[in-house]
Z-matrix of the N, CA and C atoms (Angstrom, degrees):
N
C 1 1.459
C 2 1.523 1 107.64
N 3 1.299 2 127.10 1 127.55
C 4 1.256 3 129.36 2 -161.30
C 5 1.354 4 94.39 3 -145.72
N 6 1.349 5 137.62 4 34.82
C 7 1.549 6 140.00 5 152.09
C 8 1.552 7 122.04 6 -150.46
N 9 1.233 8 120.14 7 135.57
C 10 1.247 9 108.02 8 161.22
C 11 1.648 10 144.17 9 -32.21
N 12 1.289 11 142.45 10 104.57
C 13 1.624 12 117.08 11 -154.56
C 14 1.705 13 87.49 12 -139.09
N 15 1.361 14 106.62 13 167.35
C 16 1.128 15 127.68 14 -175.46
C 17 1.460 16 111.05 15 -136.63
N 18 1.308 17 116.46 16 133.90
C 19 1.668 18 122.98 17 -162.37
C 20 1.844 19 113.09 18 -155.36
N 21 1.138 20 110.53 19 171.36
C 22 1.192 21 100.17 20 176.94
C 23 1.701 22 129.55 21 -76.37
N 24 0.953 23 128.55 22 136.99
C 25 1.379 24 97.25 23 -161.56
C 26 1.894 25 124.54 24 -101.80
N 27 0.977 26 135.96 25 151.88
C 28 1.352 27 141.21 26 -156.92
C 29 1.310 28 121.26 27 -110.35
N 30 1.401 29 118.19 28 164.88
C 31 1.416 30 119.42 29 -171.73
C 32 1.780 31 95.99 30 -62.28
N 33 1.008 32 129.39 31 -41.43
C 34 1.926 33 140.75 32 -178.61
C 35 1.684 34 94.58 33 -42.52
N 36 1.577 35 120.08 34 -38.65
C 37 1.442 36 113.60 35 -168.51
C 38 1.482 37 114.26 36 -87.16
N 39 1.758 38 113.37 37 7.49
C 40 1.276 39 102.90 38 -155.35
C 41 2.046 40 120.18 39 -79.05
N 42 1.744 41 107.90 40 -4.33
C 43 1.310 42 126.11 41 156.44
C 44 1.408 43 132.89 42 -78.83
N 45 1.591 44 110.21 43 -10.66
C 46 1.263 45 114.04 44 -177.62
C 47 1.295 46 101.79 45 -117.68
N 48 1.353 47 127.08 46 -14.44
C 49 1.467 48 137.19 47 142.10
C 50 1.603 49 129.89 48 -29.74
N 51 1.301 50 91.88 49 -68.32
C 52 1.701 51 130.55 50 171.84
C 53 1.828 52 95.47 51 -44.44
N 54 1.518 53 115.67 52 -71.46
C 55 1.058 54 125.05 53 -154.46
C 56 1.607 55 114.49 54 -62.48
N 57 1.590 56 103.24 55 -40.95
C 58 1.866 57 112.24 56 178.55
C 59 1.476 58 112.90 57 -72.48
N 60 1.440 59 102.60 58 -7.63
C 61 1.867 60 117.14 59 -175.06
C 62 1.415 61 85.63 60 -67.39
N 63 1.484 62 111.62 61 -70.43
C 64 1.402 63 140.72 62 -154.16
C 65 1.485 64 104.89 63 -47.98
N 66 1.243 65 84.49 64 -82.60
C 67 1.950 66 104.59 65 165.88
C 68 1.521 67 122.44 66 -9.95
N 69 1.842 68 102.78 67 -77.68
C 70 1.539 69 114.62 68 168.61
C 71 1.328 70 123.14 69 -47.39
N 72 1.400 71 110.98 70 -11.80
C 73 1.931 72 115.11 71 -144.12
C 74 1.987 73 74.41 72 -85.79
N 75 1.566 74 95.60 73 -58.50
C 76 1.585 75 110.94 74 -155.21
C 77 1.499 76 100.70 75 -65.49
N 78 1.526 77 122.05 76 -24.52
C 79 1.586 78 108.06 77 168.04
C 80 1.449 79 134.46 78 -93.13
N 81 1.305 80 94.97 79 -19.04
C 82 1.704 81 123.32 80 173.62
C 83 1.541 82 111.48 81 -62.73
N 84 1.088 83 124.40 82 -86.21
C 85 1.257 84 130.44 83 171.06
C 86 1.573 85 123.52 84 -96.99
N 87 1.145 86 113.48 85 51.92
C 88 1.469 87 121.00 86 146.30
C 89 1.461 88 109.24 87 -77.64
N 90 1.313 89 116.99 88 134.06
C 91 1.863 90 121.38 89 -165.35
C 92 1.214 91 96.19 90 83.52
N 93 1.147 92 143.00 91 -22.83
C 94 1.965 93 129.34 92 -139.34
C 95 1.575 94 95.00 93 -110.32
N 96 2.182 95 121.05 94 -52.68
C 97 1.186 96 115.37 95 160.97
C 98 1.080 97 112.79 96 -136.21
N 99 1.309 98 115.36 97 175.01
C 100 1.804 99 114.68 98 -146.23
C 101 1.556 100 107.22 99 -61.91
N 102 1.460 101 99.93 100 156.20
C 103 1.752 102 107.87 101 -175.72
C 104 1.166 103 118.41 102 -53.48
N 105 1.416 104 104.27 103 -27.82
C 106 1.880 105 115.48 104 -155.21
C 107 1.564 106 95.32 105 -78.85
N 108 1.414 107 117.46 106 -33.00
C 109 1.232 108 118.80 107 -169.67
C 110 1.545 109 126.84 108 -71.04
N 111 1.640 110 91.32 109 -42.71
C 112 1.934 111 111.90 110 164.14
C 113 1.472 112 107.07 111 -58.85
N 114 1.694 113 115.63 112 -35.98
C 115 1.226 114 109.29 113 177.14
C 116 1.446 115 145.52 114 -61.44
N 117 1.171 116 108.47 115 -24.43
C 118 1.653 117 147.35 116 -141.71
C 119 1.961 118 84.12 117 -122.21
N 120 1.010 119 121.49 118 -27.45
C 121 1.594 120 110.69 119 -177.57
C 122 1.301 121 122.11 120 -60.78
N 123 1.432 122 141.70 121 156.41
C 124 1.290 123 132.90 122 -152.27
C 125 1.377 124 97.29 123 -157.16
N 126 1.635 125 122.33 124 132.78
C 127 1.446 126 127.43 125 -168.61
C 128 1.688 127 89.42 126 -71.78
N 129 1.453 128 123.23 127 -43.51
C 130 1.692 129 116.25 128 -173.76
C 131 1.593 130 101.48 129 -46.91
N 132 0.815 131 140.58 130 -71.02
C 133 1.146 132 156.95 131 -139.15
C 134 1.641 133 91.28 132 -76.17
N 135 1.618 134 154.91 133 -35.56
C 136 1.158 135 166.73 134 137.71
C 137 1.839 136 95.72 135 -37.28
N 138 1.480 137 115.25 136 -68.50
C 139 1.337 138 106.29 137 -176.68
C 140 1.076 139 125.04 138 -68.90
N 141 1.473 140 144.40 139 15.40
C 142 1.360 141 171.81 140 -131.38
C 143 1.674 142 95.55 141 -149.31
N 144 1.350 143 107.72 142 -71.59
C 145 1.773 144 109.24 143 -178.93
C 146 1.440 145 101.77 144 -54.86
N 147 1.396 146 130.08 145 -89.40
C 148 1.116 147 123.35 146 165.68
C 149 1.872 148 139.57 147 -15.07
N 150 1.028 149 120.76 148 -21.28
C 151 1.169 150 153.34 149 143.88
C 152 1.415 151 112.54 150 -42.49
N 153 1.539 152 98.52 151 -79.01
C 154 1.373 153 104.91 152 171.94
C 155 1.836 154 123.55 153 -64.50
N 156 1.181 155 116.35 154 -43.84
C 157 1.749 156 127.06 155 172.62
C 158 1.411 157 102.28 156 -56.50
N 159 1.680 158 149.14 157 -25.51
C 160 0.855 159 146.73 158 -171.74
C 161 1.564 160 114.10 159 -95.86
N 162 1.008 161 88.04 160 -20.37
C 163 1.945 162 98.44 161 176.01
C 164 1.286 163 121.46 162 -48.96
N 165 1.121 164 136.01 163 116.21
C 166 1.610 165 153.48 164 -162.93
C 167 1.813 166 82.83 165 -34.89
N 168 1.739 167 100.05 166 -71.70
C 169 1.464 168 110.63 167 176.24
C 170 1.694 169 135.81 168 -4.86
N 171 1.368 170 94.35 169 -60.51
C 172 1.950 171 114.61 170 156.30
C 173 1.152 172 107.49 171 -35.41
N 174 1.311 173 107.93 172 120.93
C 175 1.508 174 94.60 173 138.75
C 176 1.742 175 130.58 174 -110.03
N 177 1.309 176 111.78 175 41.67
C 178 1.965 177 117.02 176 172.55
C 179 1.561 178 89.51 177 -97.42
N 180 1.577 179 90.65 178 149.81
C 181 1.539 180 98.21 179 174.58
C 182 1.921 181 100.31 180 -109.40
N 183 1.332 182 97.65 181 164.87
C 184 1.635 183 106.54 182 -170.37
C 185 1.071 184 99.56 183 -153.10
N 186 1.937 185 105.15 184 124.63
C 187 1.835 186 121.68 185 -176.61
C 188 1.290 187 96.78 186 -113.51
N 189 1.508 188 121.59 187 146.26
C 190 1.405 189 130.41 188 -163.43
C 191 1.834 190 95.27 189 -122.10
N 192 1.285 191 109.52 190 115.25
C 193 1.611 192 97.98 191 150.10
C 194 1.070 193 121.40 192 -78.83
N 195 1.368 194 118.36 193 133.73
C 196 1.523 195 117.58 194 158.16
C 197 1.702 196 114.80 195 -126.01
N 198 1.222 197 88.44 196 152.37
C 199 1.815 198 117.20 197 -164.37
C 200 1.672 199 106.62 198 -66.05
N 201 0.689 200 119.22 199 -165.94
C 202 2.060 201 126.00 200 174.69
C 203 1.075 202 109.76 201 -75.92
N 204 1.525 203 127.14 202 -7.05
C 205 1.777 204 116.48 203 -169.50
C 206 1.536 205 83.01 204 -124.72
N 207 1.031 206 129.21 205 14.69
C 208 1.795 207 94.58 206 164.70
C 209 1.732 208 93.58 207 104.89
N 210 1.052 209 137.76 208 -17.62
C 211 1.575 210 129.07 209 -170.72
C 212 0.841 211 90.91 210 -130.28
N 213 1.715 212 77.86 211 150.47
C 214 1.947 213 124.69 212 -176.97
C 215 1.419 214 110.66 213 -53.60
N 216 1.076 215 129.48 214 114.02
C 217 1.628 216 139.66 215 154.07
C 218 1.160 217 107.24 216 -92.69
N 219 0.955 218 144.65 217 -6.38
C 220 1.993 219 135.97 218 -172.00
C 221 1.439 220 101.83 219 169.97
N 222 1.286 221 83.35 220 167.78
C 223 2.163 222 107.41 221 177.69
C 224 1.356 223 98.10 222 -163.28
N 225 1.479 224 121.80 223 165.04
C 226 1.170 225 136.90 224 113.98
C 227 1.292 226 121.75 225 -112.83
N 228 1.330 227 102.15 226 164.79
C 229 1.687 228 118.03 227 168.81
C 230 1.518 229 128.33 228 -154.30
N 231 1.412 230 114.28 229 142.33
C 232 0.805 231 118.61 230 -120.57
C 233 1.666 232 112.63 231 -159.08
N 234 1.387 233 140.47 232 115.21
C 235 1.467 234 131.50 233 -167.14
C 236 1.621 235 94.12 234 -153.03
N 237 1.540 236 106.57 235 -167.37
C 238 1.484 237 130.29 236 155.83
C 239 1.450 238 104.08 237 -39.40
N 240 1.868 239 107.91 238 128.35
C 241 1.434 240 133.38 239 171.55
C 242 1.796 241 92.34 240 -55.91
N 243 2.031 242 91.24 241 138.68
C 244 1.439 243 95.42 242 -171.24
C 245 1.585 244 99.91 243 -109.84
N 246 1.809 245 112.33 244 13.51
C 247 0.990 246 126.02 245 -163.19
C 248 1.858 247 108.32 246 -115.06
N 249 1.586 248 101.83 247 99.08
C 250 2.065 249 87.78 248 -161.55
C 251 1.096 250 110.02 249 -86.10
N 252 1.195 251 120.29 250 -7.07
C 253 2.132 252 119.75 251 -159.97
C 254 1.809 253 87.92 252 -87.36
N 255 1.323 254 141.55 253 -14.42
C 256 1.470 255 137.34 254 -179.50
C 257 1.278 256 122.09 255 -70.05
N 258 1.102 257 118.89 256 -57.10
C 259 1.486 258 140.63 257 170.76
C 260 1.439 259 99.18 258 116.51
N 261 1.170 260 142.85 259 13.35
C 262 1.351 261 140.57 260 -159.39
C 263 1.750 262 105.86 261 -100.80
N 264 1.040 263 120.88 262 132.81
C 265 1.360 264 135.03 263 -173.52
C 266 1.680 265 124.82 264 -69.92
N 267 1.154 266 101.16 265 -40.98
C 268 1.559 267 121.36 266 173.25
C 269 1.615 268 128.86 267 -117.71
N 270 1.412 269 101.49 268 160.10
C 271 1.714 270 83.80 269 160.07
C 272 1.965 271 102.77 270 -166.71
N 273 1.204 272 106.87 271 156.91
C 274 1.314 273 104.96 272 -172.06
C 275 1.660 274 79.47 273 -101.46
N 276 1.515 275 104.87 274 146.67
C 277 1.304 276 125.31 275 -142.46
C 278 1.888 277 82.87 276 -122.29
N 279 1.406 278 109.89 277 -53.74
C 280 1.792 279 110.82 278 -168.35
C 281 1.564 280 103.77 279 -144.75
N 282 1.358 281 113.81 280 124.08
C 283 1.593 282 108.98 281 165.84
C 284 1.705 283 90.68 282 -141.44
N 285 1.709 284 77.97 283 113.97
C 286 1.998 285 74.34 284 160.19
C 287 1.562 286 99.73 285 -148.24
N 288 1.646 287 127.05 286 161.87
C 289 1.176 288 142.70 287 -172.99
C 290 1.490 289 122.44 288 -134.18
N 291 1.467 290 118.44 289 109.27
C 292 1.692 291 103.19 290 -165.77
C 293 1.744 292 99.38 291 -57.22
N 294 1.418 293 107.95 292 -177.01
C 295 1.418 294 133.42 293 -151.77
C 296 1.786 295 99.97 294 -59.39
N 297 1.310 296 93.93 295 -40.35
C 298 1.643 297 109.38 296 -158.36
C 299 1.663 298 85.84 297 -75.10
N 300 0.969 299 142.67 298 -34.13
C 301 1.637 300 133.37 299 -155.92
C 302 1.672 301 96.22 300 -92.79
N 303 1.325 302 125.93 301 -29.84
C 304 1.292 303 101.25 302 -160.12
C 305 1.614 304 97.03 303 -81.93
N 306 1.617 305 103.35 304 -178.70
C 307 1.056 306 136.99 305 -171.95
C 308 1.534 307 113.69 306 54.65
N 309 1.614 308 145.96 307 19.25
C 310 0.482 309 136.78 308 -92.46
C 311 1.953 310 79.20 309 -173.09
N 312 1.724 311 122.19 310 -19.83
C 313 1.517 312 110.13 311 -160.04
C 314 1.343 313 111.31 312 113.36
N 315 1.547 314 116.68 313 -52.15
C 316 1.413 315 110.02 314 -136.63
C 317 2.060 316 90.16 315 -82.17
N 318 0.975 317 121.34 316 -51.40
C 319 1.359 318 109.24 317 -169.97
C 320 1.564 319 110.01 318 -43.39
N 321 1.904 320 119.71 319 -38.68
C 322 1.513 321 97.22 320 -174.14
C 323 1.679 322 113.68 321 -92.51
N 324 1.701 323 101.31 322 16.49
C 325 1.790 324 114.41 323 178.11
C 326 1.911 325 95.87 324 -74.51
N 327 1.763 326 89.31 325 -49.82
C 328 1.591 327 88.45 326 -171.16
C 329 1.635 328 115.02 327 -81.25
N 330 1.429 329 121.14 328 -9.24
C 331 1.543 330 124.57 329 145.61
C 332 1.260 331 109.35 330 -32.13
N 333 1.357 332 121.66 331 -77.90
C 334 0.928 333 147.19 332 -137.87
C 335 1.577 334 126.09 333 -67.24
N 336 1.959 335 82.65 334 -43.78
C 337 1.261 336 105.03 335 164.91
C 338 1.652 337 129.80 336 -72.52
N 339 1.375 338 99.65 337 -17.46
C 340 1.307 339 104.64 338 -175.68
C 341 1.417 340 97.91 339 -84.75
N 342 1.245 341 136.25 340 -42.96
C 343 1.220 342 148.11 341 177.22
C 344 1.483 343 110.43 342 -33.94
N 345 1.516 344 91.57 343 -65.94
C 346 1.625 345 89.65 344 167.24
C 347 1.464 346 145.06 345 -63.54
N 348 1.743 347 107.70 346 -7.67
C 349 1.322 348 142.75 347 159.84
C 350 1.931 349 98.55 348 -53.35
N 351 1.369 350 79.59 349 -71.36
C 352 1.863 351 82.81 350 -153.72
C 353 1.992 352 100.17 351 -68.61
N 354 0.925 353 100.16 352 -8.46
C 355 1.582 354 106.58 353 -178.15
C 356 1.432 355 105.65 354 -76.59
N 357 1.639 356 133.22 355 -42.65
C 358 1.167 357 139.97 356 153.86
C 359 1.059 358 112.93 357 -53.66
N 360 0.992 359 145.42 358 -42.05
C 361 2.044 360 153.57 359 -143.90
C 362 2.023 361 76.81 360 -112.18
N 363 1.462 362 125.88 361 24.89
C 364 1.867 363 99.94 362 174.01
C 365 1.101 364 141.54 363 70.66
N 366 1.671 365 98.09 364 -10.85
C 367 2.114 366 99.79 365 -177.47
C 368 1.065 367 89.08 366 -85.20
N 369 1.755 368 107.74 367 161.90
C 370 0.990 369 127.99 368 -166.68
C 371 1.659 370 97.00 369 -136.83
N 372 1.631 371 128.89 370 -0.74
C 373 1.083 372 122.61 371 -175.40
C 374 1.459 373 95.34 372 -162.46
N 375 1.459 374 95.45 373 149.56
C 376 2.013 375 106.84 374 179.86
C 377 1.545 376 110.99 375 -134.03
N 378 1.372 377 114.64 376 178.63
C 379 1.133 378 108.92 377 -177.62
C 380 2.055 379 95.71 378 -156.02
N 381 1.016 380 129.00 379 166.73
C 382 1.142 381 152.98 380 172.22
C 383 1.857 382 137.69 381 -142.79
N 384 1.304 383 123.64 382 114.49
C 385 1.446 384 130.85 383 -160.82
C 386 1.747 385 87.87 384 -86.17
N 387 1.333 386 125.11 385 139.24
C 388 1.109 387 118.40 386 161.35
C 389 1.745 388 112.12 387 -149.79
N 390 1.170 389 124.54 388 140.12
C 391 1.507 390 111.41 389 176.84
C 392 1.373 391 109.75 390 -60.83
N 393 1.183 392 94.34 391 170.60
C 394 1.672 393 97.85 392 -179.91
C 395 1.168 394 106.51 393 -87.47
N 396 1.172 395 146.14 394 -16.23
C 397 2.020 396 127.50 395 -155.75
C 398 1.560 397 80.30 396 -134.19
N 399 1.984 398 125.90 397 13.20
C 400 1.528 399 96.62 398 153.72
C 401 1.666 400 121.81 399 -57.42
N 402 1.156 401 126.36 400 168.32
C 403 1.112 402 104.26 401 -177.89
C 404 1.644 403 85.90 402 -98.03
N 405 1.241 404 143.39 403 -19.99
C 406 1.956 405 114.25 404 -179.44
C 407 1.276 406 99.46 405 -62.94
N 408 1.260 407 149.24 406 -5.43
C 409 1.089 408 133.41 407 178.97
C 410 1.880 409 105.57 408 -37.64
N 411 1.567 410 113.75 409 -39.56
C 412 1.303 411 104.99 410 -170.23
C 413 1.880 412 101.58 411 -92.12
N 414 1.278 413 119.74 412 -14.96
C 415 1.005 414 85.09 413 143.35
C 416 2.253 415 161.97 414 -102.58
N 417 1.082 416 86.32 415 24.12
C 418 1.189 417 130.13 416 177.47
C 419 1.827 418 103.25 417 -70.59
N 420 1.553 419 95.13 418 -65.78
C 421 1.425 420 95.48 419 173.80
C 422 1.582 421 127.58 420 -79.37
N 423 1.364 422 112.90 421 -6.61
C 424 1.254 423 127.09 422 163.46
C 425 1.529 424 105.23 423 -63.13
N 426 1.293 425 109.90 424 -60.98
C 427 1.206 426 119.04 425 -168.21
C 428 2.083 427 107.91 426 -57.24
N 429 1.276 428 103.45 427 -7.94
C 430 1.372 429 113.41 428 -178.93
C 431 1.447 430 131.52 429 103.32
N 432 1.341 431 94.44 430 2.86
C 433 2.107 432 108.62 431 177.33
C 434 1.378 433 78.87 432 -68.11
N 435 1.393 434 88.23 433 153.28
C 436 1.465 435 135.42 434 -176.27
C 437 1.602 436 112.03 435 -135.96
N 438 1.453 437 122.31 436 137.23
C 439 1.547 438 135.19 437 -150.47
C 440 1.622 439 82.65 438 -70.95
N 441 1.391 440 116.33 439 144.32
C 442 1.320 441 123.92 440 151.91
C 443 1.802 442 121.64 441 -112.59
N 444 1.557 443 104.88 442 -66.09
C 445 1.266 444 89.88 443 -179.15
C 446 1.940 445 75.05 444 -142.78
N 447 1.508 446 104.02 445 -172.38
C 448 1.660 447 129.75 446 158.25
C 449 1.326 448 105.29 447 -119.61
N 450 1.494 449 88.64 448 156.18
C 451 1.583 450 107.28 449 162.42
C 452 1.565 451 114.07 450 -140.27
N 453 1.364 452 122.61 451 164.16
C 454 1.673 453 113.64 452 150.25
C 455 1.033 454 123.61 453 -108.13
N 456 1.199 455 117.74 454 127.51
C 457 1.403 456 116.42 455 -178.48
C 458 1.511 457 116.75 456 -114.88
N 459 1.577 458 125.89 457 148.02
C 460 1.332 459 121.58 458 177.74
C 461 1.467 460 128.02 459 -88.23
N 462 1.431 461 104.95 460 99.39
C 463 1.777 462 100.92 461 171.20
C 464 1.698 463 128.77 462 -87.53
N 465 1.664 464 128.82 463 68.86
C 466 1.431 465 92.41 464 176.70
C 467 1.481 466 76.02 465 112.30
N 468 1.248 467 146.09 466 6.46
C 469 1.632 468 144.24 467 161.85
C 470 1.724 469 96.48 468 93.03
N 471 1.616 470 142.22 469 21.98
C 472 0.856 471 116.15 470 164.50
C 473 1.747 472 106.24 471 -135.60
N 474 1.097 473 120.82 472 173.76
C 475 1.624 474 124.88 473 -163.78
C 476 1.179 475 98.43 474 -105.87
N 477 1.281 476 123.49 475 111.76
C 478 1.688 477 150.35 476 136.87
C 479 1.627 478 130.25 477 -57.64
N 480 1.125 479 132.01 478 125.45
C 481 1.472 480 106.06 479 -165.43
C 482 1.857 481 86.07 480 -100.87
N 483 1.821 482 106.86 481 156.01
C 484 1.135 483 100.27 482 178.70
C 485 1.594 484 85.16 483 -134.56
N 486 1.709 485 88.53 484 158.41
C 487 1.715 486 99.16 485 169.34
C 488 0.990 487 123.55 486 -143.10
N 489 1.340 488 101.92 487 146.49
C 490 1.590 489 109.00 488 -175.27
C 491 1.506 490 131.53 489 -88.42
N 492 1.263 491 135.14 490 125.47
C 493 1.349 492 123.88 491 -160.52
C 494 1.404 493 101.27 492 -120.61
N 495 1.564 494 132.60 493 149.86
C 496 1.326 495 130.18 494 -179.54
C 497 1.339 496 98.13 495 -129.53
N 498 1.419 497 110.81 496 173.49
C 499 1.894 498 149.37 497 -178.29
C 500 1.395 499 91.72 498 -128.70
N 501 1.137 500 132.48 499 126.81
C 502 1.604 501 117.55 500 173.02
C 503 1.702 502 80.38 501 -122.72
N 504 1.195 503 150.43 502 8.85
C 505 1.092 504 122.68 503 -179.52
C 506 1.682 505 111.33 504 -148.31
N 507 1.555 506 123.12 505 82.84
C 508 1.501 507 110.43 506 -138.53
C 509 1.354 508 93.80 507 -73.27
N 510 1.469 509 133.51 508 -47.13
C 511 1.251 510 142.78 509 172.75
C 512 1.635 511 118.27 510 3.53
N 513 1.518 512 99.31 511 -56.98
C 514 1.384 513 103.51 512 -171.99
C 515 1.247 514 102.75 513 -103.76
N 516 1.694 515 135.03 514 51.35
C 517 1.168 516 123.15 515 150.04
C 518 1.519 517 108.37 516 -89.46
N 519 1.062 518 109.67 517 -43.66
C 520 1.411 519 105.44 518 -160.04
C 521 2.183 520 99.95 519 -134.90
Protein backbone atom coordinates (compact mmCIF):
# COMPACT_ATOMS: atom_id res chain seq x y z
CA UNK A 1 0.00 0.00 0.00
CA UNK A 2 1.73 3.10 -1.08
CA UNK A 3 -1.19 5.77 -0.55
CA UNK A 4 -3.33 6.98 1.89
CA UNK A 5 -7.07 5.39 1.32
CA UNK A 6 -10.22 5.54 3.02
CA UNK A 7 -12.76 2.56 3.21
CA UNK A 8 -15.39 1.25 5.15
CA UNK A 9 -14.32 0.04 8.19
CA UNK A 10 -14.57 -3.64 9.73
CA UNK A 11 -14.83 -5.71 12.67
CA UNK A 12 -10.53 -6.47 11.76
CA UNK A 13 -10.28 -2.47 12.51
CA UNK A 14 -11.88 -2.64 15.79
CA UNK A 15 -8.07 -2.23 17.78
CA UNK A 16 -6.83 0.34 15.60
CA UNK A 17 -10.15 2.03 15.98
CA UNK A 18 -9.97 1.86 19.77
CA UNK A 19 -6.40 3.21 19.63
CA UNK A 20 -6.94 6.68 17.26
CA UNK A 21 -10.14 7.16 19.69
CA UNK A 22 -7.67 6.99 22.53
CA UNK A 23 -4.81 8.72 20.93
CA UNK A 24 -6.92 11.91 19.68
CA UNK A 25 -8.84 11.93 23.10
CA UNK A 26 -5.23 12.43 24.98
CA UNK A 27 -4.06 15.08 22.30
CA UNK A 28 -7.28 16.77 21.54
CA UNK A 29 -8.45 17.82 24.72
CA UNK A 30 -5.65 17.98 27.01
CA UNK A 31 -6.39 21.70 28.61
CA UNK A 32 -10.04 21.21 27.10
CA UNK A 33 -11.17 18.43 30.09
CA UNK A 34 -9.68 17.72 33.25
CA UNK A 35 -6.27 15.81 33.32
CA UNK A 36 -7.45 13.24 35.75
CA UNK A 37 -10.03 12.28 33.32
CA UNK A 38 -7.61 11.87 30.05
CA UNK A 39 -5.68 10.09 32.65
CA UNK A 40 -7.91 7.46 34.00
CA UNK A 41 -8.93 6.54 30.15
CA UNK A 42 -8.37 3.00 29.09
CA UNK A 43 -7.85 1.59 25.40
CA UNK A 44 -10.27 -1.62 26.87
CA UNK A 45 -12.89 0.43 27.55
CA UNK A 46 -12.48 2.24 23.63
CA UNK A 47 -12.24 -1.51 22.40
CA UNK A 48 -15.47 -2.36 24.15
CA UNK A 49 -17.28 0.86 22.42
CA UNK A 50 -16.00 -0.01 19.21
CA UNK A 51 -17.02 -3.50 19.65
CA UNK A 52 -20.23 -2.41 20.18
CA UNK A 53 -20.41 0.49 17.00
CA UNK A 54 -19.23 -2.35 14.78
CA UNK A 55 -21.98 -4.72 15.54
CA UNK A 56 -23.97 -5.85 12.46
CA UNK A 57 -26.83 -4.65 15.09
CA UNK A 58 -25.82 -0.71 14.61
CA UNK A 59 -27.02 0.94 12.37
CA UNK A 60 -24.07 4.20 12.04
CA UNK A 61 -21.71 3.56 9.43
CA UNK A 62 -17.79 4.12 10.13
CA UNK A 63 -14.88 4.95 7.35
CA UNK A 64 -11.36 4.34 8.54
CA UNK A 65 -8.35 6.20 7.03
CA UNK A 66 -5.44 4.40 6.78
CA UNK A 67 -1.84 5.65 6.24
CA UNK A 68 0.79 3.77 3.67
CA UNK A 69 1.49 0.85 6.07
CA UNK A 70 -1.86 -0.55 6.45
CA UNK A 71 -2.95 1.43 9.86
CA UNK A 72 -5.71 3.41 11.03
CA UNK A 73 -4.95 7.17 11.17
CA UNK A 74 -8.65 8.41 11.37
CA UNK A 75 -12.44 7.51 11.02
CA UNK A 76 -15.59 8.95 11.24
CA UNK A 77 -18.85 7.67 12.22
CA UNK A 78 -21.76 8.40 11.71
CA UNK A 79 -25.85 7.33 11.53
CA UNK A 80 -29.47 8.72 12.32
CA UNK A 81 -29.56 12.23 14.41
CA UNK A 82 -29.71 11.07 18.13
CA UNK A 83 -31.00 14.54 18.68
CA UNK A 84 -35.20 14.67 17.95
CA UNK A 85 -36.39 18.22 19.16
CA UNK A 86 -34.00 19.66 15.80
CA UNK A 87 -35.57 18.28 12.96
CA UNK A 88 -32.26 17.27 11.47
CA UNK A 89 -31.91 13.82 9.89
CA UNK A 90 -28.33 12.88 10.50
CA UNK A 91 -25.42 13.42 12.52
CA UNK A 92 -21.72 12.60 12.51
CA UNK A 93 -21.44 11.04 15.85
CA UNK A 94 -17.08 10.87 15.94
CA UNK A 95 -14.39 12.26 13.57
CA UNK A 96 -11.00 12.25 14.87
CA UNK A 97 -7.42 11.94 13.06
CA UNK A 98 -4.04 11.16 14.84
CA UNK A 99 -1.49 14.14 14.62
CA UNK A 100 0.20 12.92 11.42
CA UNK A 101 -3.24 12.87 9.31
CA UNK A 102 -4.54 16.18 10.07
CA UNK A 103 -4.27 19.12 8.03
CA UNK A 104 -3.49 17.16 5.41
CA UNK A 105 -7.44 16.71 3.36
CA UNK A 106 -8.28 13.68 4.98
CA UNK A 107 -10.82 14.91 7.70
CA UNK A 108 -12.95 16.90 4.89
CA UNK A 109 -12.26 13.44 2.45
CA UNK A 110 -13.96 11.60 5.41
CA UNK A 111 -16.68 14.59 5.67
CA UNK A 112 -17.32 14.14 2.60
CA UNK A 113 -17.53 10.69 2.47
CA UNK A 114 -19.89 10.41 5.06
CA UNK A 115 -21.95 12.96 3.37
CA UNK A 116 -22.25 10.87 0.64
CA UNK A 117 -23.27 8.00 3.06
CA UNK A 118 -26.16 9.84 4.54
CA UNK A 119 -27.09 11.31 1.07
CA UNK A 120 -27.71 7.63 -0.12
CA UNK A 121 -29.38 6.44 3.27
CA UNK A 122 -32.11 9.96 2.25
CA UNK A 123 -30.98 12.58 4.83
CA UNK A 124 -31.21 15.61 3.74
CA UNK A 125 -29.73 17.36 6.93
CA UNK A 126 -26.87 16.67 9.67
CA UNK A 127 -25.73 17.94 12.65
CA UNK A 128 -22.43 17.63 14.79
CA UNK A 129 -21.69 18.04 18.89
CA UNK A 130 -18.34 19.61 19.26
CA UNK A 131 -16.62 21.34 22.33
CA UNK A 132 -15.98 24.65 22.03
CA UNK A 133 -12.04 25.26 22.58
CA UNK A 134 -11.66 21.90 20.26
CA UNK A 135 -9.69 23.40 17.90
CA UNK A 136 -11.84 21.56 14.58
CA UNK A 137 -14.37 23.54 15.76
CA UNK A 138 -12.99 25.83 12.80
CA UNK A 139 -12.89 23.21 10.82
CA UNK A 140 -16.32 22.19 11.07
CA UNK A 141 -17.31 25.66 10.15
CA UNK A 142 -15.16 25.68 7.19
CA UNK A 143 -16.69 22.75 6.19
CA UNK A 144 -20.04 24.96 6.43
CA UNK A 145 -21.78 24.03 9.96
CA UNK A 146 -23.56 26.70 11.07
CA UNK A 147 -24.12 27.54 15.09
CA UNK A 148 -27.27 25.84 16.29
CA UNK A 149 -27.64 25.80 19.89
CA UNK A 150 -24.91 25.11 23.21
CA UNK A 151 -24.94 23.00 25.87
CA UNK A 152 -22.73 22.07 29.06
CA UNK A 153 -21.82 19.06 29.46
CA UNK A 154 -19.88 17.18 32.33
CA UNK A 155 -16.50 15.57 31.59
CA UNK A 156 -14.49 14.19 34.65
CA UNK A 157 -16.76 16.49 37.32
CA UNK A 158 -16.19 19.74 35.42
CA UNK A 159 -18.48 21.78 32.77
CA UNK A 160 -17.34 22.07 29.16
CA UNK A 161 -19.53 24.00 26.90
CA UNK A 162 -20.43 21.96 23.74
CA UNK A 163 -21.92 23.04 20.41
CA UNK A 164 -23.89 22.04 18.07
CA UNK A 165 -23.42 22.83 14.43
CA UNK A 166 -25.88 21.89 11.49
CA UNK A 167 -26.04 21.35 7.37
CA UNK A 168 -29.73 21.80 6.97
CA UNK A 169 -29.36 21.33 3.31
CA UNK A 170 -26.89 18.36 2.29
CA UNK A 171 -27.73 18.70 -1.42
CA UNK A 172 -25.75 21.71 -1.86
CA UNK A 173 -22.58 20.55 -0.38
CA UNK A 174 -21.23 18.83 -2.95
Amino acid sequence: MSKWTIREAETKDIHGLAQVHLNSWLTTYRGIVPDTYLDNMKLESRIELWTRVLDPSNKSMTFVLENPSGEIAGFINGGASREKGFDIEAEVYSLYLLKEAQGKGYGRELMNRMIGYFREQGYRSMLVWVLEDNPALQFYQKMGGRFLTRELLEIGGEHVKDLCLEWRNLEELF
